[in-house]
N, C-alpha and C positions, 0 to 999 in steps of 0.2 A: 389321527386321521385329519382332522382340521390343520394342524400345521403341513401336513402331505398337500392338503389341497389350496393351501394358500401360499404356499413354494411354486405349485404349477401355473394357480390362476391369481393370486393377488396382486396386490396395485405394483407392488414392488417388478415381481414379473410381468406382466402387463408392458409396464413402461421398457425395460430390459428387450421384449419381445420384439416392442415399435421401435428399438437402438438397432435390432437385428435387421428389421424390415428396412431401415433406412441405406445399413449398410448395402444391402441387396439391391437399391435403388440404383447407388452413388458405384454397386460392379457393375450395370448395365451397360454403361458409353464402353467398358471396357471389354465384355462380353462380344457384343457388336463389332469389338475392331478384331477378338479373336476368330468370332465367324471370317471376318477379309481374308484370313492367313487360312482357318481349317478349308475351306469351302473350296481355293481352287487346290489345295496339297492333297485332298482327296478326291478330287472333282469327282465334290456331292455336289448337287443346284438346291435343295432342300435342306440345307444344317440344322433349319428350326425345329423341322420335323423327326429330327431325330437325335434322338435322347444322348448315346453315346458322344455325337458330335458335341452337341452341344455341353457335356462336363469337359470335351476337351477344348472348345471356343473358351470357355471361363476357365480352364487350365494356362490357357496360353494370356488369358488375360491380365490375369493376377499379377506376373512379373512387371507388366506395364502398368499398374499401382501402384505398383512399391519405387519404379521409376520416379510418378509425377509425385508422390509423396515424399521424396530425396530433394525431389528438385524446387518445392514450393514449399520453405519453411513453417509458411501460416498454417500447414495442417496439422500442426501441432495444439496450436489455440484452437481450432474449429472444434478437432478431437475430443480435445479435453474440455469441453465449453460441451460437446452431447455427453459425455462421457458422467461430468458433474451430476445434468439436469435430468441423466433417463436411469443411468447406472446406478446411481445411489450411492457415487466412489466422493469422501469424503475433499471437499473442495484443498484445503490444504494436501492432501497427499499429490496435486498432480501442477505442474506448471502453468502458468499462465501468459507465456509470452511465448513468441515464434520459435522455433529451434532456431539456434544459431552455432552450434558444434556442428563435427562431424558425426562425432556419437551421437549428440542428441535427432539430428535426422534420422542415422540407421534408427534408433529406437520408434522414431515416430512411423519410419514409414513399415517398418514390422507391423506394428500395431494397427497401422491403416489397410495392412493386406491380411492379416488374422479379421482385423472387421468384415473387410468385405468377402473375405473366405466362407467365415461363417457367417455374416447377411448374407450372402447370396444362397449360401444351402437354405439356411431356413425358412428363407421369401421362396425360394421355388418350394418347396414342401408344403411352405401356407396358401401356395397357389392349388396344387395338385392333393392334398390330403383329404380338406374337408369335402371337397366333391363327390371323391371319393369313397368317404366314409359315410355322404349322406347315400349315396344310389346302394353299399352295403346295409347301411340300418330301413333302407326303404323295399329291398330287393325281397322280403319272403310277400310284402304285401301287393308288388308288383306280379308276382307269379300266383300269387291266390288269387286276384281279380282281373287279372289280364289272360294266364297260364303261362305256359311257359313257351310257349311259340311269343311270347309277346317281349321276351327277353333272350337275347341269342348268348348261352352260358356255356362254357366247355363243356364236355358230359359231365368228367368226374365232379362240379359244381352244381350238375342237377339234382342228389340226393338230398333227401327230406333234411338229414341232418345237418347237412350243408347250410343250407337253406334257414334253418332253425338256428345256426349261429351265426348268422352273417349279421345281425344287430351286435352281438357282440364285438365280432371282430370288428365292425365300424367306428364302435366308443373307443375300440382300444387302440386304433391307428392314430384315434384325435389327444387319447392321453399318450399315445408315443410321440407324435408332435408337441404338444405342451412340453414333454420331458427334455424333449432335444431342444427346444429352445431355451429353458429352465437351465438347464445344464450349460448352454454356449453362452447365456450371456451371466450366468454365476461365474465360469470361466474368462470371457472380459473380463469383467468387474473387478477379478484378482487379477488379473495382469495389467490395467490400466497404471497402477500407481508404479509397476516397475518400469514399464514403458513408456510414461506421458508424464511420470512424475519429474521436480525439477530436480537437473546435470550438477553438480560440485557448479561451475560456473553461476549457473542460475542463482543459487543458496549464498555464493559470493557475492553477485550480484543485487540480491534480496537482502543481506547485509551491508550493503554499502548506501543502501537507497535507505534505511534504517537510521543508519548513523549520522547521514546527512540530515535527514528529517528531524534525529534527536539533537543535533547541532544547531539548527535553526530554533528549535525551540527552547534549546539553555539559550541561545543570545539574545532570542525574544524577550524571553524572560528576565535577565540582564536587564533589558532596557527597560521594561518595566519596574522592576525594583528599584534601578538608580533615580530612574524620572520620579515614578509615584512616590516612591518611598522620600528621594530628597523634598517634594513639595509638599508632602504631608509634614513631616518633621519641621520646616520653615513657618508654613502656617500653623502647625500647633502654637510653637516658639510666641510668632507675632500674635497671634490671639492672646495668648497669656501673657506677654507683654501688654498689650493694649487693655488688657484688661483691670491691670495692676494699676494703671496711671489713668482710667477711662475720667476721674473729677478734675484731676490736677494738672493733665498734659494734653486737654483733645490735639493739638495740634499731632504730637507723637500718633495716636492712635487715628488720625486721618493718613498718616502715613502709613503708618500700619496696616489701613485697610487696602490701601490702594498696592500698597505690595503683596497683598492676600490675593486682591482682582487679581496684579500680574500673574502672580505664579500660578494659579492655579488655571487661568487663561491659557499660559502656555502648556502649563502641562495638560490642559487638554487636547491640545494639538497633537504633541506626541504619542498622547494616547492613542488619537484618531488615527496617527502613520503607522505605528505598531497593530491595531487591530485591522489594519488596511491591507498590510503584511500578511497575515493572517487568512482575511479573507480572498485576496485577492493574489498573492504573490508577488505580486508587483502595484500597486495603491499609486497610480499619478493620480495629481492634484490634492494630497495627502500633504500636510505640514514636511518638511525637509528633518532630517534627522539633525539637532545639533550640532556645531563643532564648535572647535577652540577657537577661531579666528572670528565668529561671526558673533559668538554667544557668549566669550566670556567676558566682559561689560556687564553685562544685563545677569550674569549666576552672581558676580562680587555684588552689584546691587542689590539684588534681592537677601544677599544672605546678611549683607552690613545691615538691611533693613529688622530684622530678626536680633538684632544685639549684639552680633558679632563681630568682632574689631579684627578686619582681615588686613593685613598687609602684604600687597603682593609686590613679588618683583618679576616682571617677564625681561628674559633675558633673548629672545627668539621672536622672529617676527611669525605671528602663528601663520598672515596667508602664505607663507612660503611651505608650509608643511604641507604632505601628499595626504589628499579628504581622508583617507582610512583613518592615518592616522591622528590627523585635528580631531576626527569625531571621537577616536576611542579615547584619547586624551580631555576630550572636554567629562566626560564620562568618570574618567578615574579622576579630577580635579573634585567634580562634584559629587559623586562619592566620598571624597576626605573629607568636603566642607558639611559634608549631610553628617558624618559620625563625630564630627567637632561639634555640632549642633545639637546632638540625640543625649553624646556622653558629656561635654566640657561644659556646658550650658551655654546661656546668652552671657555677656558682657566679659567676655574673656579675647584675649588676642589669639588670632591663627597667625601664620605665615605661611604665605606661599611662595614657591621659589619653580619657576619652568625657566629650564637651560639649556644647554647643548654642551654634552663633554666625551669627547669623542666618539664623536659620529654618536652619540645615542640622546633622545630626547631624556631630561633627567628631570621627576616631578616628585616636589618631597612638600608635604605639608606638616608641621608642627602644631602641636597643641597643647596644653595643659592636661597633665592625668584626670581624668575625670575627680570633679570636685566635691559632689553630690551625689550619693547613690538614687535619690530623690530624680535626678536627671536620666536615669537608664530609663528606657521604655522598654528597652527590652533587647535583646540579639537580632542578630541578621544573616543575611548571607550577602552581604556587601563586598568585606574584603575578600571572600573567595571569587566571587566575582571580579574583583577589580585582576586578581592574581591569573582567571583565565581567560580578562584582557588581554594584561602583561604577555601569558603564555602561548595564546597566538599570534600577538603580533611577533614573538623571538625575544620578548624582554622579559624583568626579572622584576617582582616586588617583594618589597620588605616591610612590615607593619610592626610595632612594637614600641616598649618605654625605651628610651633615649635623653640622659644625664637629666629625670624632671622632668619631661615632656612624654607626648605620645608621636611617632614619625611615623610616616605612611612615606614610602621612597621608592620607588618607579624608575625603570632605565626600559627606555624603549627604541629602538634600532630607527633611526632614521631611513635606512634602507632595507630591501632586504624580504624576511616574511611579511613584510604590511604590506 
């Protein structure tokens, strides 16, 4: 019995009821233009006044719903935006942006003329019932203290017994309206998610909007790994260096520190443009992203500062290279020199070699197999990284031992997908 009555009157229904009522509202303008059309095809001058007319003024209307609802994509958002907030229909089963099919309008505007189908029954029923039902549950008390000249009743409605159930029947007109509304918008509610839910398109389009997002956030990530990760691994380096020699070399370890300031200066910067990213989508006034032509001076410096005996040869003039790819390239240079540094230790030689061999940027850095297990910190996700550089810009990388050393080799398309 408690669940019977909280089916017809709880919150749930309640809210479903005011979705019903609303729709009733939003038939009205449409109602109105179908009185224009009934009123002179039957020239009646009173359509309001009379019942018949008026289910076929809101017969005639309805078709010119399902029109503006064809023709005005956004009733698909509004729909499903009442639909969420009264119906109780779970936020993922129904679309959230305008129709843009064909299909997806016929469905919306179905669904926007089943609303106001059934809103407009059940708004005129919650106009006319409960009046109704109040003068039946008032009507034996009306003729015991007024008589019955005081209520003008057909005959057959003047007998006692009549009389004696008209309470009845009153309550039970007002739980047949509850029911009928209970029932039309239980019935919405399950056809929302076939009608307002999203098209193949939409679900394509909700995947696409995914994968970019998940795109931006492995590159973000990228950059933070190459950035932080190289200045951590640098400054460890130089601290423990300067630590070793802090009686014997201050001069060493005044150097030391001041390429600890740098690096870690800078990489504050990148931090700030990457979380700038982040917050912002777009961060002017944000540190500029590194590249090869501008930055790479200042990475050989800092890393020789660290103990590391780097020998470079650039064969390319970097400002001629297109920004994408200077930046992604300063990226995978310092990447090598951060795992020369993590694995080979300090005072070992790298080489670097950036060139040009047919038509592709070519970056190989050399190192010693790691000499120390004492020197692993640990794994990374570095060279995967550097590899889905490589695999968006259209090039190719290769990591591995090589006759005694360790090569990291890079071919990147000067043109092309960058």
């Amino acid at each position: 019995m408690t669940e019977f009555v909280r089916s017809l009157f709880g919150r749930r229904a309640r809210r479903r009821w005011i979705h019903l009522i609303l729709g009733g509202a939003l038939a009205m303008p449409y109602v109105f233009v179908g009185q224009l059309v009934v009123g002179p095809a039957t020239d009646s001058r009173y359509v309001f006044n009379d019942l018949p007319l008026q289910l076929l003024s809101f017969a005639v209307g309805l078709p010119l719903a399902t029109l503006t609802a064809a023709l005005f994509p956004l009733t698909r958002s509004l729909e499903a935006g009442a639909v969420r907030s009264l119906c109780g229909v779970d936020a993922g089963l129904l679309a959230r942006g305008p129709a843009r099919s064909r299909a997806a309008k016929g469905r919306a505007a179905a669904w926007f003329t089943l609303h106001l189908g059934f809103g407009g029954v059940i708004a005129g029923m919650s106009l006319a019932v409960p009046p109704f039902a109040a003068f039946l549950t008032a009507l034996p008390l009306l003729v015991l203290f007024g008589g019955k000249q005081s209520v003008e009743l057909p005959e057959p409605l003047e007998q006692t017994w009549v009389l004696a159930l008209a309470p009845v029947a009153g309550v039970a007109t007002l739980l047949a309206l509850a029911g009928c509304a209970a029932v039309s918008g239980s019935l919405l509610a399950r056809w929302a998610p076939a009608l307002l839910g999203p098209t193949p398109e939409d679900r394509l389009a909700a995947a696409e909007a995914r994968a970019a997002d998940l795109a931006v956030r492995n590159r973000l990530a990228r950059e933070l790994h190459d950035s932080v990760g190289h200045a951590l691994s640098a400054v460890t380096l130089q601290a423990s260096a300067a630590r070793r020699v802090l009686d014997s070399d201050p001069e060493f370890v005044r150097e030391a520190l001041a390429a600890i300031e740098d690096t870690t200066r800078r990489t504050v910067g990148e931090l700030d443009a990457v979380l700038g990213v982040l917050r912002d989508g777009d961060a002017p006034g944000t540190a500029p992203a590194p590249t090869l032509a501008a930055d790479l001076p200042g990475l050989l410096r800092r890393t020789r500062a660290c103990g590391l005996r780097v020998t470079d040869t650039v064969g390319v003039d970097p400002d001629a290279l297109p920004p994408v790819l200077s930046r992604e390239a300063y990226r995978i240079v310092q990447e090598g020199l951060s795992n020369a540094l993590k694995h080979a230790g300090d005072r070992t030689t790298v080489t670097l070699r950036i060139e040009t061999a047919d038509g592709h940027l070519v970056i190989t850095v050399d190192n010693p197999v790691a000499l120390t297990p004492s020197c692993r910190p640990g794994g990374g996700h570095g060279l995967r990284g550097v590899a889905d550089r490589a695999r968006l810009l259209g090039g190719t990388a290769e990591a591995g031992p090589a006759h005694g050393t360790w090569r990291l080799h890079v071919r990147l398309p000067m043109k092309g997908p960058a």
